[in-house]
GUDREN-464139 format. One record per atom (N, C-alpha, C): residue number from 1; residue in one letter; atom name; x, y, z. Coordinates in steps of 0.2 Angstrom, whole numbers, plus 5000, padded with zeros to 4 digits. Example, Ala and Ser with C-alpha at 12.3 -4.5 7.8 and 13.67 -1.06 7.14 Angstrom:
REM residues 2
  pos  code  site  east  north    up
    1     a     N  5066   4972  5039
    1     a    CA  5062   4978  5039
    1     a     C  5066   4984  5039
    2     s     N  5064   4989  5035
    2     s    CA  5068   4995  5036
    2     s     C  5064   5000  5039
This chain:
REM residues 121
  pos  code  site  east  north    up
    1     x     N  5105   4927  4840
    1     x    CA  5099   4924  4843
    1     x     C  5094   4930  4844
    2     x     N  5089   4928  4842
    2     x    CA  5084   4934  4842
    2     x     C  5081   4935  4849
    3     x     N  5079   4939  4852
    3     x    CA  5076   4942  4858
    3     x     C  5071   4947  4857
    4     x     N  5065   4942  4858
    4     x    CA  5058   4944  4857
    4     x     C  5055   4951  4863
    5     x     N  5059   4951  4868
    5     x    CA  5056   4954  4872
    5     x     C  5064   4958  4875
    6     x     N  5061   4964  4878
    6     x    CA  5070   4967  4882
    6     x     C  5065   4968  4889
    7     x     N  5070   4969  4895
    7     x    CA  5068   4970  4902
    7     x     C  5069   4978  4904
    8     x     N  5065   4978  4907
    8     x    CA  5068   4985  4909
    8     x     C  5064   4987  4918
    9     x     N  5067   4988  4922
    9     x    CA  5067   4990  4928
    9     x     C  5062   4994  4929
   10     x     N  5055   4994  4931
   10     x    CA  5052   4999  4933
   10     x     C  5052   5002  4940
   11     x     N  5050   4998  4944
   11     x    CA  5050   4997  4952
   11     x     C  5056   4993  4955
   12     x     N  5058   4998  4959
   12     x    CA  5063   4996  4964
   12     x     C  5062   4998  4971
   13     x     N  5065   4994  4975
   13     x    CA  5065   4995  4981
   13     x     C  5058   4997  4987
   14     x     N  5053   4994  4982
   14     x    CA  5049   4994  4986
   14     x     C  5047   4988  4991
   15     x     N  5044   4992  4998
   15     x    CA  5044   4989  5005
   15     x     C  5039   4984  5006
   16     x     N  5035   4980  5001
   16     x    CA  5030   4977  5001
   16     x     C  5032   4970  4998
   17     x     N  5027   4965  4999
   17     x    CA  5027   4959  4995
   17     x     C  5024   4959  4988
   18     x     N  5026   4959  4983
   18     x    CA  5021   4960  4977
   18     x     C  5018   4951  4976
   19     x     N  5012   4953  4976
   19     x    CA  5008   4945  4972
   19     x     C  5005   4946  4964
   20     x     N  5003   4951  4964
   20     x    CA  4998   4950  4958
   20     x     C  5001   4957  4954
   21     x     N  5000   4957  4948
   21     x    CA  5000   4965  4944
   21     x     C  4997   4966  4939
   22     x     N  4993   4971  4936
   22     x    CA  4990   4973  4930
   22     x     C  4992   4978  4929
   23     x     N  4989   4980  4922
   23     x    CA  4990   4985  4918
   23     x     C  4984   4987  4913
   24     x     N  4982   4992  4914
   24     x    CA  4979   4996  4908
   24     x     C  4979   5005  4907
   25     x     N  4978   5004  4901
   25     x    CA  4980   5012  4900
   25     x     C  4987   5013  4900
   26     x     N  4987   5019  4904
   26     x    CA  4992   5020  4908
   26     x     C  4994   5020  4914
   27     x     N  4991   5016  4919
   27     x    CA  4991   5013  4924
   27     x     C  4997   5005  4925
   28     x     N  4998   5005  4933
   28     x    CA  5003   4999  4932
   28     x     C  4997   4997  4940
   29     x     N  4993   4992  4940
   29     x    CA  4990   4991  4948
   29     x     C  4997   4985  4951
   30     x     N  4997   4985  4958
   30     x    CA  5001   4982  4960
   30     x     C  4996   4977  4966
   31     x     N  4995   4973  4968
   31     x    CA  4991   4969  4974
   31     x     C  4996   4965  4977
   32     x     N  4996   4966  4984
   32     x    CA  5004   4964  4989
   32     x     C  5000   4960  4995
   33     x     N  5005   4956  4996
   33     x    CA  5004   4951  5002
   33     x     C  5001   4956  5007
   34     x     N  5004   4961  5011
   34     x    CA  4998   4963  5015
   34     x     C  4991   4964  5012
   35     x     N  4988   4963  5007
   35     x    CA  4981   4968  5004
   35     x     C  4982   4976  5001
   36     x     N  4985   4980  4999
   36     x    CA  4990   4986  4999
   36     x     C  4987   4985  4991
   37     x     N  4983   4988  4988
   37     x    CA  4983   4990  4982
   37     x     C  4987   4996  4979
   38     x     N  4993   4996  4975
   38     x    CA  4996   5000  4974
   38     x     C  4994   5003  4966
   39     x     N  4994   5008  4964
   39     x    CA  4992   5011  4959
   39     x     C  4999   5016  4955
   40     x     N  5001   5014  4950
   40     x    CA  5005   5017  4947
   40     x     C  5005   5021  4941
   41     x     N  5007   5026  4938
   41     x    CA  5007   5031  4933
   41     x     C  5012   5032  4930
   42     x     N  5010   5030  4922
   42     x    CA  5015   5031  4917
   42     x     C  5016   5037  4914
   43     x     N  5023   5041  4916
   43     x    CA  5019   5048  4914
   43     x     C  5030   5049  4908
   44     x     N  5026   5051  4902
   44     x    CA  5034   5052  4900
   44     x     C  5038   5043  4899
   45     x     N  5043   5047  4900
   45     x    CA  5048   5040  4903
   45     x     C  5048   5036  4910
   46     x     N  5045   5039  4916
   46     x    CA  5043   5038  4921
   46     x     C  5037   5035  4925
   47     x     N  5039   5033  4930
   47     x    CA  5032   5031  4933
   47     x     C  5031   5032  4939
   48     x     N  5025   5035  4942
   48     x    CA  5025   5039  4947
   48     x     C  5019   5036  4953
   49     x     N  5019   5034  4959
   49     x    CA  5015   5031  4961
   49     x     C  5008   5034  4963
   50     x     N  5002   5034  4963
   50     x    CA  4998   5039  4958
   50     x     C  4991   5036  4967
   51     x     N  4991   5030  4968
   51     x    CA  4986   5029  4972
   51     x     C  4988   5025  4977
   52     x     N  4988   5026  4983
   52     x    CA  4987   5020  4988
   52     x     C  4986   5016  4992
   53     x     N  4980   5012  4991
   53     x    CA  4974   5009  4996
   53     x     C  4975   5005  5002
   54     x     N  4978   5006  5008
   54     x    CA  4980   5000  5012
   54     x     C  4971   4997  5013
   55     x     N  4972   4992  5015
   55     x    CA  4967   4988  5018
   55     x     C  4962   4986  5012
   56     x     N  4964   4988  5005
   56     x    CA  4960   4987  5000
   56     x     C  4956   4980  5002
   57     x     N  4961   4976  5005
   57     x    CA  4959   4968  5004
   57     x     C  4963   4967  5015
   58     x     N  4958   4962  5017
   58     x    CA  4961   4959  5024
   58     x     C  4967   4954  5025
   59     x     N  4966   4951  5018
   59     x    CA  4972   4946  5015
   59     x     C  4977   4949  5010
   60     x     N  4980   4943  5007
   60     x    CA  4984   4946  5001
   60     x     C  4979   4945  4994
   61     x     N  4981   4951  4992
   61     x    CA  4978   4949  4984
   61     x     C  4981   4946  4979
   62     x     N  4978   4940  4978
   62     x    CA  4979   4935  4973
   62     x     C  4981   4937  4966
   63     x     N  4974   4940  4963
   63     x    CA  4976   4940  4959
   63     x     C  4971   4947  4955
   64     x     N  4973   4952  4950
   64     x    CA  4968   4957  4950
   64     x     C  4969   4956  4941
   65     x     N  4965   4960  4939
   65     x    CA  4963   4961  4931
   65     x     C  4957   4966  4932
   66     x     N  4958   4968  4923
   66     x    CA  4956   4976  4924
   66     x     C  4951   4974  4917
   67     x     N  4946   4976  4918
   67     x    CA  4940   4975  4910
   67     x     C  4936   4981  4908
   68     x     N  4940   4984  4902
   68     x    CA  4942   4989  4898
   68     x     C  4935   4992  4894
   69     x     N  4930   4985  4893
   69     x    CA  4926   4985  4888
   69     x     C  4920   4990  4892
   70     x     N  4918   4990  4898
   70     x    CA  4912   4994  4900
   70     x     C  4913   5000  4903
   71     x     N  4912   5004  4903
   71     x    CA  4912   5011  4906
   71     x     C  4909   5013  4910
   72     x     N  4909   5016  4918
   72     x    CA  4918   5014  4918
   72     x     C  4920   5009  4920
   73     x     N  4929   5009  4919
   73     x    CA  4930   5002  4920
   73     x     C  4930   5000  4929
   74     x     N  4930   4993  4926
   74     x    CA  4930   4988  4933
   74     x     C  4936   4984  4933
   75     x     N  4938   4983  4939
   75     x    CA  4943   4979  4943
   75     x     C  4940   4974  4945
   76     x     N  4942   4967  4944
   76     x    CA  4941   4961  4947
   76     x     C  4947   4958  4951
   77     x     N  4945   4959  4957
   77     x    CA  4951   4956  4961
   77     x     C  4949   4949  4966
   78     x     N  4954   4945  4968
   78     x    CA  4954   4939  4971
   78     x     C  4959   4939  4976
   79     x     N  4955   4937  4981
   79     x    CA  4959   4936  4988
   79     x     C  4952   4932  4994
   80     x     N  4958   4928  4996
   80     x    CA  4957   4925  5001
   80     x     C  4949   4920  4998
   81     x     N  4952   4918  4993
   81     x    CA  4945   4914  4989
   81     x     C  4941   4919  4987
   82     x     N  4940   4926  4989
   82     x    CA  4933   4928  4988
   82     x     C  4936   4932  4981
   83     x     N  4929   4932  4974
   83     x    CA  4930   4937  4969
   83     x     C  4926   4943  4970
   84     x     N  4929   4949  4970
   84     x    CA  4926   4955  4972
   84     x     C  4926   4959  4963
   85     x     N  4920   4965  4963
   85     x    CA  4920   4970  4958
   85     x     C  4922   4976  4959
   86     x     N  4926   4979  4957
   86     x    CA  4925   4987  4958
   86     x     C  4925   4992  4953
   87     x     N  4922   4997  4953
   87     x    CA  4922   5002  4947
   87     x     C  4928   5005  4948
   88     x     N  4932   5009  4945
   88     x    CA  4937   5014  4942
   88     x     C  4935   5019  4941
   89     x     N  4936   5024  4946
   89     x    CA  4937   5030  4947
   89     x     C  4940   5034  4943
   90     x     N  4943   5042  4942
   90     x    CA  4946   5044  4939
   90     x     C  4953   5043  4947
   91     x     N  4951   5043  4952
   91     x    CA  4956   5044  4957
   91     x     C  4953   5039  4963
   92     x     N  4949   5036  4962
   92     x    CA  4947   5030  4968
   92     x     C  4945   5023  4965
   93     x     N  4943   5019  4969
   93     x    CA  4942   5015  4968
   93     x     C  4936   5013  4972
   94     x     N  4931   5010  4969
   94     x    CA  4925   5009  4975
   94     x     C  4922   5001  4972
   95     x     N  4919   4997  4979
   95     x    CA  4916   4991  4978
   95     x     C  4911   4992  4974
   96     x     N  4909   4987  4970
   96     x    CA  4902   4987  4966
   96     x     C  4899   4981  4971
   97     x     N  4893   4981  4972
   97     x    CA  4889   4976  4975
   97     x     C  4888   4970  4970
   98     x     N  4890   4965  4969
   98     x    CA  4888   4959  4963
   98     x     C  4886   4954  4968
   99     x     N  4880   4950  4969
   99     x    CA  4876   4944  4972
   99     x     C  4878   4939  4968
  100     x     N  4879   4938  4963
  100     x    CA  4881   4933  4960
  100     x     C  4889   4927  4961
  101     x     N  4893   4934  4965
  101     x    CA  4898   4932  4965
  101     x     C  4900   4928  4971
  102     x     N  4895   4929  4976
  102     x    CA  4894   4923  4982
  102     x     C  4896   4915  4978
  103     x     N  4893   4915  4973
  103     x    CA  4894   4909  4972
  103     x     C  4902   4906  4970
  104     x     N  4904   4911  4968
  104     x    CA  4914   4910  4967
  104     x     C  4918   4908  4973
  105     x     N  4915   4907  4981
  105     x    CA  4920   4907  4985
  105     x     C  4922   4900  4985
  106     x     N  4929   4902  4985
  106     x    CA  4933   4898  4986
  106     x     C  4939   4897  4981
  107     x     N  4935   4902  4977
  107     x    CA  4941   4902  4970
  107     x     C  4950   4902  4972
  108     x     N  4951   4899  4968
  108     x    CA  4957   4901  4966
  108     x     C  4961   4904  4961
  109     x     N  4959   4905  4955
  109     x    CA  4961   4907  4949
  109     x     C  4954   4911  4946
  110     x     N  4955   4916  4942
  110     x    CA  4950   4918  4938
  110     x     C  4953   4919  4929
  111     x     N  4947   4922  4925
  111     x    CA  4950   4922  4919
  111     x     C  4943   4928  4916
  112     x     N  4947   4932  4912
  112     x    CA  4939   4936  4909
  112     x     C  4941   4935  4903
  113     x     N  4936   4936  4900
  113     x    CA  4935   4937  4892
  113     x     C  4932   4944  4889
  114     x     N  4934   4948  4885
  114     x    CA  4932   4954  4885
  114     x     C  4931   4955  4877
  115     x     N  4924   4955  4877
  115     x    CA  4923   4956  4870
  115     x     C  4919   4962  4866
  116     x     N  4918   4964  4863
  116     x    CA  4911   4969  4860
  116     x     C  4908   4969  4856
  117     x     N  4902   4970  4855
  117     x    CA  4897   4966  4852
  117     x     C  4899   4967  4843
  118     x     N  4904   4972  4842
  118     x    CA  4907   4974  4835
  118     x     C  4913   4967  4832
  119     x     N  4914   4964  4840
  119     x    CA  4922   4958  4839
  119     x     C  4918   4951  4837
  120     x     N  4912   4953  4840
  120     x    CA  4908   4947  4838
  120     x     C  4905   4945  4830
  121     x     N  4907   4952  4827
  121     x    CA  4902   4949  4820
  121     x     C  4908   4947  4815
């Protein structure tokens, strides 16, 4: 039988609810029922927990995704209906103010498309 895909264990026994998870780079983000942005580091064979944000969010984080194409990058995350921005730090993470996203509340799902004006020709 062929086996497209193998499992392997990265996180264990963490004290948290996990909702949502992204990846880029070398990064693993983790977004948990309390609001708790967790930030992981792929180093070697290992993975080391690298950043901790309590209160990131008042709710749980639905759902987060990371957009590679602008410099630097941004996090889109969703919770509690609202879609929020943030830019990518080497070591933080901070809000971008976006006016337009007032108009998203209430979401429940989101989706990016990330393109360059080189994918496009």
């Amino acid at each position: 039988m062929l086996e497209a895909f193998t499992t392997h264990e990265l996180l264990s026994n963490i004290p948290v609810q996990i909702e949502s998870i992204c990846t880029y780079e070398d990064r693993l983000l983790v977004g948990t029922k309390q609001g708790t942005l967790l930030v992981y580091k792929f180093e070697d064979d290992k993975i080391d927990l690298f950043l901790t944000l309590r209160g990131f969010s008042k709710k749980a984080i639905n759902q987060i995704s990371v957009t590679t194409v602008f410099s630097p990058y941004q996090l889109v995350s969703l919770s509690d209906g609202t879609l929020n921005v943030y830019i990518i730090q080497q070591s933080s993470i901070q809000l971008l103010q976006c006016d337009g996203l007032a108009k998203a509340r209430g979401s429940t799902l989101f989706s990016l498309h990330q393109s360059t004006a080189a994918d496009e020709q």
